[in-house]
C-alpha positions in Angstrom: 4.6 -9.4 5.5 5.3 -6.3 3.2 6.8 -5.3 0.3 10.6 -6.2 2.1 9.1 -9.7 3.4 10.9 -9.6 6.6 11.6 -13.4 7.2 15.5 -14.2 6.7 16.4 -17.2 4.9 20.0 -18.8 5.0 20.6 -17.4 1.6 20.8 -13.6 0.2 17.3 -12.9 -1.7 20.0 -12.2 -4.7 23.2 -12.6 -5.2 25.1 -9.8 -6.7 27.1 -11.9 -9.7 22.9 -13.4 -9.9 21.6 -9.3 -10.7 24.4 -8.9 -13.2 23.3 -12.0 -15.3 19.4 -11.0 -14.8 20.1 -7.5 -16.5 22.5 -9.3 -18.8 25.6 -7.4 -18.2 29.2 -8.1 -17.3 29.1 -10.2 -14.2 31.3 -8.8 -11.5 31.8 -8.8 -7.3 29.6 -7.0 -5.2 27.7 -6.7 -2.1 24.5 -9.5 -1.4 21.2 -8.0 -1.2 18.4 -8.7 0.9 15.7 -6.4 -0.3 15.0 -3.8 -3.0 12.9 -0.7 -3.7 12.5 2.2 -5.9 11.5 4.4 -2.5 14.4 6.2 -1.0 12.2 6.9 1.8 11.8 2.9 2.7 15.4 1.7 2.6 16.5 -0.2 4.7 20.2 -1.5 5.3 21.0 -3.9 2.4 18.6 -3.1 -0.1 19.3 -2.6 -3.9 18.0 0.7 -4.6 15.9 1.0 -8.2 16.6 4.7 -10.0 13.2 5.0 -11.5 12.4 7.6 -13.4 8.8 10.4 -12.1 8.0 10.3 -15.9 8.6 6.3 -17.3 7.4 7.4 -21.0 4.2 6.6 -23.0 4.4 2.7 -23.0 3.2 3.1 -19.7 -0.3 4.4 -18.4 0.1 6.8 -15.1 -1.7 9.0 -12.5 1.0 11.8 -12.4 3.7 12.2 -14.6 6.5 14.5 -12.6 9.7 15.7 -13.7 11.4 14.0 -10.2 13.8 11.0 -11.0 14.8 7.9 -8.5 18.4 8.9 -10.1 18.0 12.4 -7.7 17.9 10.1 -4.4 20.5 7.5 -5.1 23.0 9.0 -2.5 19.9 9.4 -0.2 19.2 5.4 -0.6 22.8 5.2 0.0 23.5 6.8 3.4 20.1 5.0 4.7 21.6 1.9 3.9 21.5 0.7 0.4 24.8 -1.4 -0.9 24.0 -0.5 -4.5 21.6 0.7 -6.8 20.0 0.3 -10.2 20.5 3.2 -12.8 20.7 4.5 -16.4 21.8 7.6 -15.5 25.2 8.6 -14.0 25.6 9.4 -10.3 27.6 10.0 -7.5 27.8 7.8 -4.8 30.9 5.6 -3.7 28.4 2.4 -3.7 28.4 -0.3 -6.6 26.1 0.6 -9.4 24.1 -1.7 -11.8 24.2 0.4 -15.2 21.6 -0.7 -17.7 19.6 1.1 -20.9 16.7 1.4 -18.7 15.9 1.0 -15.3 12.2 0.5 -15.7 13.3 -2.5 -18.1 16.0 -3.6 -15.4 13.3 -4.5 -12.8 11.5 -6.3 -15.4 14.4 -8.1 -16.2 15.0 -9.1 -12.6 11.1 -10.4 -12.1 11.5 -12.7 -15.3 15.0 -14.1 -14.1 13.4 -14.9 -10.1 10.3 -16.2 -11.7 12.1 -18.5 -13.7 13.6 -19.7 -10.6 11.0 -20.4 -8.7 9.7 -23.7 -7.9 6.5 -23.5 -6.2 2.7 -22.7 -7.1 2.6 -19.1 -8.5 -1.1 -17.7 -8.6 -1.8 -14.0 -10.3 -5.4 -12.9 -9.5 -6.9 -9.5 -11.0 -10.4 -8.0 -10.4 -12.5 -4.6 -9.9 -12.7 -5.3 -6.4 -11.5 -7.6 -3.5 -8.1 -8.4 -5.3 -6.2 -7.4 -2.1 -8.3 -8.8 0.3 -8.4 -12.0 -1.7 -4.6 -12.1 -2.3 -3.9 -12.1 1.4 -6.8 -15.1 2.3 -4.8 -17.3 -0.6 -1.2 -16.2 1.1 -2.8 -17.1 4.6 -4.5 -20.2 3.5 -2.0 -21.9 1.0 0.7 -20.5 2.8 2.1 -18.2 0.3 4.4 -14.9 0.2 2.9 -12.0 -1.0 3.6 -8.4 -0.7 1.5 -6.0 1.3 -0.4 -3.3 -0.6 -1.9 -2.9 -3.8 1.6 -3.6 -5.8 -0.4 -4.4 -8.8 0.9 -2.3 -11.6 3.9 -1.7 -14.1 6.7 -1.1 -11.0 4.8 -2.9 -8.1 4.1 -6.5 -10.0 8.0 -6.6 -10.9 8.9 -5.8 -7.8 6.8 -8.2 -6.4 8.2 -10.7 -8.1 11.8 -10.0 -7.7 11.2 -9.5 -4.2 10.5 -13.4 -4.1 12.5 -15.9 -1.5 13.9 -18.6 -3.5 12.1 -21.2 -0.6 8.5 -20.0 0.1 5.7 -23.2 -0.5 3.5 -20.4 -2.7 3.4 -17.6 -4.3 0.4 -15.1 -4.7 0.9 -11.8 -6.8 -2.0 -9.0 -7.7 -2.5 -7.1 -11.3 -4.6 -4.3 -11.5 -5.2 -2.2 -15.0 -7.1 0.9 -15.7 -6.1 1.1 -19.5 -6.3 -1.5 -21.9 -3.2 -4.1 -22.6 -1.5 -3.4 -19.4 -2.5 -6.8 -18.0 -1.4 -9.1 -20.6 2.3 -8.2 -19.9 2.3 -8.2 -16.6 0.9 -11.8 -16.1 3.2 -12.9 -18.6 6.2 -11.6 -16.3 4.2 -13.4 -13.2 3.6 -16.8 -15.2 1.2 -17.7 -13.1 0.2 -21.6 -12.6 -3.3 -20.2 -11.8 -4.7 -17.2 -13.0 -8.0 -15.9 -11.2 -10.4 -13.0 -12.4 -12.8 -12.6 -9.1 -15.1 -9.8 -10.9 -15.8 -7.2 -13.5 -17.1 -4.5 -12.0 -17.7 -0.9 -13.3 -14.8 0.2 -11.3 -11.6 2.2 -13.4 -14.1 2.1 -16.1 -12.9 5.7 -17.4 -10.5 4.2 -20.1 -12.6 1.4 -21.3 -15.5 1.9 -23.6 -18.0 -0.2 -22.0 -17.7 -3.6 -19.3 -16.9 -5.6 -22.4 -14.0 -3.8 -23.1 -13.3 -4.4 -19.4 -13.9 -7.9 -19.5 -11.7 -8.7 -22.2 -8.5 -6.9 -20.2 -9.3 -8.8 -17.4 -9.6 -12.1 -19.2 -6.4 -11.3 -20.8 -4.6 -12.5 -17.4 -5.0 -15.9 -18.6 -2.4 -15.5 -21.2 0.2 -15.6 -19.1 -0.7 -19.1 -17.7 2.2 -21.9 -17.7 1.7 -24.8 -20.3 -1.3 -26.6 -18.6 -1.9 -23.9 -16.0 -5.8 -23.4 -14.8 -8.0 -20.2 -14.8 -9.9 -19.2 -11.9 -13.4 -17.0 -12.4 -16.8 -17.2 -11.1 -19.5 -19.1 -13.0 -20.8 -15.8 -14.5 -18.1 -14.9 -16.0 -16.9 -18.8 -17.2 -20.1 -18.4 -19.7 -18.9 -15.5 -20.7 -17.9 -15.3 -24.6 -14.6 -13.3 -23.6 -13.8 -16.5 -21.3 -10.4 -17.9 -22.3 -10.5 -21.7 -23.6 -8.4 -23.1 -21.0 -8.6 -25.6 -18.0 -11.6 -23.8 -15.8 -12.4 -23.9 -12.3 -15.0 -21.9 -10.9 -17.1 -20.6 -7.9 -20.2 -18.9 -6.9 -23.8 -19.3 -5.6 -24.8 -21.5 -8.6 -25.7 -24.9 -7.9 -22.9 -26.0 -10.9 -20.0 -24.3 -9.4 -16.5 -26.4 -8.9 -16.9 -24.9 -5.4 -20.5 -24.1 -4.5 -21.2 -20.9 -1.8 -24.4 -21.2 -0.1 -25.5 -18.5 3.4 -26.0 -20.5 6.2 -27.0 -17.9 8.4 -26.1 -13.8 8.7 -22.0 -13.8 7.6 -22.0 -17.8 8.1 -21.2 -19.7 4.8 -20.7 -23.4 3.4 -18.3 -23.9 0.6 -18.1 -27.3 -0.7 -16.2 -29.1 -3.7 -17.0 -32.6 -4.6 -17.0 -34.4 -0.9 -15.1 -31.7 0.8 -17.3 -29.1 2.7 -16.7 -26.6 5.2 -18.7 -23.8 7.5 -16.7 -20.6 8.4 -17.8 -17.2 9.0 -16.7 -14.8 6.4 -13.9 -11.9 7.7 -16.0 -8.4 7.0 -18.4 -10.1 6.4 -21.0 -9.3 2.9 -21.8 -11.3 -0.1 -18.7 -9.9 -1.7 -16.2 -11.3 0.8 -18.3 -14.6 0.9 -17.3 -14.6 -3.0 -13.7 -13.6 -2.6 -13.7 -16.4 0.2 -15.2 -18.7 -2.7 -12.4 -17.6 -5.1 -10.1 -18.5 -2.2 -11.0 -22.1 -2.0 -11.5 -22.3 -5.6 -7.7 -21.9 -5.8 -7.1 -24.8 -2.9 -9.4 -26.7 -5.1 -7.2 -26.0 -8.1 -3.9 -26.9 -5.9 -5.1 -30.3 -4.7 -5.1 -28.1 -1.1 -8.2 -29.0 1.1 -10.9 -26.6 1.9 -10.1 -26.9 5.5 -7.3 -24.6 4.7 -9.3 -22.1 4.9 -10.2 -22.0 8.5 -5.7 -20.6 8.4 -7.4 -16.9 7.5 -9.6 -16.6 11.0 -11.0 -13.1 10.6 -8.0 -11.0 9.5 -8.3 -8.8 6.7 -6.2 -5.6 4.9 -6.4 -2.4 6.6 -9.4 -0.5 5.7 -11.2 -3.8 4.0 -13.8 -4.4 6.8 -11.5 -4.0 10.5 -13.7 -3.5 13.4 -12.7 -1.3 15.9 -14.7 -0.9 19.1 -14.0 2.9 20.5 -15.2 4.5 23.6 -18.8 2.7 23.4 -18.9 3.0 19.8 -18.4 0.0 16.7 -16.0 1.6 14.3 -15.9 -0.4 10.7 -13.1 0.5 8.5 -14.1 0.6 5.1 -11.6 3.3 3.9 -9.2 1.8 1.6 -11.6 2.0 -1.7 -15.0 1.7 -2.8 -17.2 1.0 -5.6 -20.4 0.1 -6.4 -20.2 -3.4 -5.5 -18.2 -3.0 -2.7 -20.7 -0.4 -1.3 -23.8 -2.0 -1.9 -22.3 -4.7 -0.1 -20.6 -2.3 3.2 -23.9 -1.1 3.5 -25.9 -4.0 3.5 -23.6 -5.8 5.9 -23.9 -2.3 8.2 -27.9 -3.4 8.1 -27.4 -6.5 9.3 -25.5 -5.8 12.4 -27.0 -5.9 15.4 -26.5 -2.7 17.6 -27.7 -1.2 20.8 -27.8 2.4 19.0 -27.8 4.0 15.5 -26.1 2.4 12.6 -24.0 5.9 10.7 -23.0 5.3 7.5 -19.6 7.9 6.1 -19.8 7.7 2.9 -17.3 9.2 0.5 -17.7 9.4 -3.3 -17.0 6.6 -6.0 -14.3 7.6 -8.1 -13.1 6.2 -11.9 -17.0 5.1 -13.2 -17.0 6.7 -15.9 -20.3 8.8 -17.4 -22.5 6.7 -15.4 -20.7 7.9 -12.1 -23.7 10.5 -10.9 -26.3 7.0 -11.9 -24.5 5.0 -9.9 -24.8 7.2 -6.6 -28.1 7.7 -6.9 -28.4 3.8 -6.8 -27.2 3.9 -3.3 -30.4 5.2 -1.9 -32.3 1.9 -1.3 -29.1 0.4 0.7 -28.1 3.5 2.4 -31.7 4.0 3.7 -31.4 1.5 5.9 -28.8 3.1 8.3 -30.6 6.3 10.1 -27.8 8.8 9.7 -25.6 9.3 6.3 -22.5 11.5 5.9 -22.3 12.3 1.8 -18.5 13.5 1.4 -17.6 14.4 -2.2 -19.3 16.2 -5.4 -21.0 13.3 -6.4 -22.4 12.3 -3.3 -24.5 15.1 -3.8 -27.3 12.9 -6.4 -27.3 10.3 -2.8 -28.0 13.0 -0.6 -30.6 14.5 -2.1 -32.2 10.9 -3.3 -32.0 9.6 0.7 -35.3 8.9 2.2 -37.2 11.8 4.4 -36.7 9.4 7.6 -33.0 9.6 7.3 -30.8 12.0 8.8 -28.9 13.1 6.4 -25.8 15.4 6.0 -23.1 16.6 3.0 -19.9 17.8 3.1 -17.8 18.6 0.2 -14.7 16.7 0.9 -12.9 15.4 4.0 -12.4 18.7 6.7 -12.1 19.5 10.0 -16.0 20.5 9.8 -17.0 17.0 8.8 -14.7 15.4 11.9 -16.5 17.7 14.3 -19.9 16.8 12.6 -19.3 12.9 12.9 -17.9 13.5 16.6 -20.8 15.7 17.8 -23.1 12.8 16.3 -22.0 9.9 17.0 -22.4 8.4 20.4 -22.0 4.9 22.7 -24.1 2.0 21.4 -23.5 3.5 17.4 -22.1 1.8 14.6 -20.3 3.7 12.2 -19.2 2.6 8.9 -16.7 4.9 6.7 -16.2 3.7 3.4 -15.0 5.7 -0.1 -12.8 6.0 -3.0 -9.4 6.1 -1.7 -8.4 9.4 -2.2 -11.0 10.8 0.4 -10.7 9.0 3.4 -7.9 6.8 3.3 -5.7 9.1 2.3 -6.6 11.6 4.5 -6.1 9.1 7.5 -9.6 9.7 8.5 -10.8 6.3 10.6 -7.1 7.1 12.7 -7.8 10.4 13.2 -11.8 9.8 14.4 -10.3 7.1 16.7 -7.7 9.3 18.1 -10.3 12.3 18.8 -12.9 9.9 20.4 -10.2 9.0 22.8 -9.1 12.8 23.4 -13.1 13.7 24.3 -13.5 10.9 26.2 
């Protein structure tokens, strides 16, 4: 599924006269719609297209602020297929318009009207790592809709919920933060029945004083929570004195867990909840993932669903989250999408444990958003990334790993992601290797990196 969720129902996903009343003006005729989206670049024929604006104001925390407006591409939208569009702004286009005070408010004000009519289980999840990865085991194992991606913030949760089917059997939506009280708002708009926090990490810690400060805005998705709803969080961070007083299920390794995690053997692990118990192996595999997995089941728990339900996620996860790819001889693990400490520790320890007929490579790109302890915690690598033999340092900071790696290691740095550290990797690597690339998005996600080392071991083979 993605952020259109391509499965047709008998019904619309709105109704025109249905957007008129959710925005609160004058109801009148128009077409049905059957998506929407604020990218003029992804419509697709009967989609309602969202005008929103590069800059949305100071009530909202963004990357880039630019002085582009969705208002610009309306006629664009149009002529690839869109029967109307959202605005605050006048345009020209010979399509039905939906004018409102603000169209940053307007998909807000669709999310709240779909939520209220939905009928079925809605679960919001936040965390510093694995929210993704965790959102798509509950969608596979409840069944639930969900929308692809990391729409997790001021434009993508709205969306998310507005893009909602009336008739799904769940519902599973992400919120992500990297300033205080942005996720308070956004779980009250989701309204979540459960509410899950699956870690506090020191990840997007730039804008928070310190992990409490962190803590408390991820605790703060429980205040969204329907009369009587249930929070979701590991047994660390249920004793924590920033845990909400609210019904409380929890997971983890501890041996007072709701849902207890225990290694069997390698990526094999037990989960078990009163009588219910079940062995699966863990997709990606890492201590992480065997957490997210026991976040996963701590939700079942939490809807009356059996653990078995699990075994529905077989070992499928988000691009760049883990993916194995098996190249010309050579084990290719896609760890692109993100990284942080956790996370990494975790990659490279699971690297370690695989068993291979040559070298185990680690790529590692550097940890963005920790803050003033960012050059601390890339030193910290060193024990874990000693235990591959070769280690590719990509980024500024990488630079305190490098030069803290252990004599035996062959080691190399490259600034950022380039044509000479391709060539390097390709020169080096060789059948019977595993190779693990794993960093901050920006470096080699966006850059398309894993793609483009598949494509050229293919070309020299």
């Amino acid at each position: 599924m993605n952020e259109r969720f391509e499965t047709r129902f008998e019904r619309p996903l709105w109704r025109w006269n249905e957007l008129c009343e959710a925005l609160g003006i004058s109801v009148c005729a128009g077409p049905d719609v059957t998506g929407i989206t604020f990218d003029s670049r992804k419509v697709q024929a009967g989609d309602l297209f969202v005008a929103i604006p590069g800059d949305p104001g100071p009530r909202f925390n963004v990357s880039q602020r630019t002085s582009r407006d969705g208002h610009e591409y309306v006629q664009s939208a149009c002529e690839r297929g869109a029967v109307g569009a959202l605005v605050h702004k006048s345009v020209s286009t010979d399509r039905p318009l939906l004018r409102v005070q603000d169209t940053i408010d307007g998909l807000w004000g669709l999310a709240r009207y779909r939520r209220a009519q939905l009928s079925c289980p809605v679960v919001a999840i936040t965390g510093s790592s694995g929210k993704t990865t965790l959102k798509e085991f509950l969608a596979r194992s409840i069944p639930a809709f969900f929308t692809e991606g990391s729409f997790n913030n001021y434009l993508g949760l709205p969306l998310s919920v507005a893009l909602t089917p009336f008739n799904v059997g769940g519902v599973v939506y992400e919120i992500g933060t990297n300033h205080a009280g942005e996720i308070a708002p956004l779980s009250n708009v989701a309204n979540p029945d459960v509410a899950v926090v699956l870690n506090v990490l020191p990840v997007h810690i730039g804008h928070f004083a310190d992990l409490d400060e962190l803590t408390i805005e991820k605790m703060s998705i429980s205040q969204g929570l329907v009369p009587y709803g249930t929070f979701v969080c590991s047994t660390t961070l249920a004793t924590s004195e920033y845990a909400p007083r609210v019904p409380t299920v929890t997971f983890g390794f501890d041996s007072d867990a709701d849902v207890q995690i225990k290694s069997i053997d390698g990526d094999h692990y037990s989960y078990s909840s009163g009588g219910e118990f079940i062995e699966i192996d863990v997709p990606g595999g890492g201590r992480h993932r065997a957490e997210t997995l026991g976040a996963a089941a701590a939700v079942l728990k939490t809807l009356r669903l059996p653990l078995e339900s699990l075994a529905r996620i077989g070992n499928q996860l988000p691009k760049g989250r883990g993916n194995v790819h098996f190249v010309e001889g050579i084990l290719i693990v896609d760890e692109s999408y993100n990284a942080n400490p956790a996370s990494m520790h975790g990659a490279l320890a699971s690297l370690s444990r695989r068993s291979v007929d040559g070298r185990r490579i680690s790529v590692l790109g550097q940890m963005n958003e920790l803050g003033e302890k960012a050059v601390e915690y890339h030193s910290r690598l060193a024990e874990a990334a000693n235990q591959a033999d070769i280690v590719f340092c990509v980024g500024g900071l990488m630079k305190s790993l490098y030069e803290n790696l252990a004599q035996g290691v062959e080691k190399h740095y490259f600034d950022q992601v380039d044509e000479q550290l391709m060539d390097q990797l390709l020169q080096t690597a060789r059948p019977g290797d595993a190779v693990m690339v794993k960093g901050s998005h920006s470096f080699f996600w966006e850059a398309d990196f894993v793609n483009q080392f598949i494509s050229a071991l293919r070309d020299q083979a």
